[in-house]
C-alpha positions in Angstrom: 0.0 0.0 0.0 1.5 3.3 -1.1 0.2 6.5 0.7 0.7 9.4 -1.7 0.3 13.4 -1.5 -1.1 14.8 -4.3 -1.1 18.8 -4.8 -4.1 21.0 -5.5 -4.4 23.8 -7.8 -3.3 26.5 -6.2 -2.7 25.1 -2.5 0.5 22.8 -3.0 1.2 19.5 -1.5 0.5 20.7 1.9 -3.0 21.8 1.1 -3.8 19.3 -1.3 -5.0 15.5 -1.1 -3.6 12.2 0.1 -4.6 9.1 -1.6 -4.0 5.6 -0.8 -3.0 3.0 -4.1 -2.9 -0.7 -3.7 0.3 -1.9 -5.4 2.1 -5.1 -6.4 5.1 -5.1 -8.4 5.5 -5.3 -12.0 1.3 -6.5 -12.2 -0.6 -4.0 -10.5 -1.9 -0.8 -9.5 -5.7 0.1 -8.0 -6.3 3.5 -7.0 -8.2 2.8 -3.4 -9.2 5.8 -1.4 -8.1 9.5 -1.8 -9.0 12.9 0.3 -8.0 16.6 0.8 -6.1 16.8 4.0 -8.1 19.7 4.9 -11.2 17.4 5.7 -9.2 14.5 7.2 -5.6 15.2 8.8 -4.5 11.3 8.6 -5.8 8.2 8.8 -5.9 5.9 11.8 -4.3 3.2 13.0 -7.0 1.1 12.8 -8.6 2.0 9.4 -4.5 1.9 7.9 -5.0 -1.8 9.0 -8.4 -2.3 7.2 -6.9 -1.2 3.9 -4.0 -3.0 4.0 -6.2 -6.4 4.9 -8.1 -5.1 1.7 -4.8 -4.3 -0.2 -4.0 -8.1 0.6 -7.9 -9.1 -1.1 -7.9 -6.7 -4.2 -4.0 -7.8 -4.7 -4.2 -11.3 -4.6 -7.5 -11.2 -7.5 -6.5 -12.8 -10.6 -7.5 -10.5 -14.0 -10.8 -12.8 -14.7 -11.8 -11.5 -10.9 
């Protein structure tokens, strides 16, 4: 799972968005959650752990799934 900043028009990196890819090396990429750091300052510990047990599902999905 890759946590990413993004930057807003205007704002920067600071004031812009974080988004969360699932990611597995050289197969796959799925874009899984994304927000402006304005409306949620980071996620927590508990809901990084749900993600990354969903990283594990969406990851391990073959291309017919």
């Amino acid at each position: 799972m890759i946590k990413q900043r993004v930057a807003r028009s205007g704002g920067g990196k600071s004031g812009g968005y974080r988004t969360l890819i699932f990611f597995k090396a050289p197969t796959r990429a799925v874009f899984a959650f994304g927000f402006a750091k304005n409306d949620i300052a980071n996620l927590e510990d508990y809901e990084v752990a749900a993600f990354r047990k969903a990283a594990k599902l969406v990851l391990g999905f073959t291309d017919a799934h």
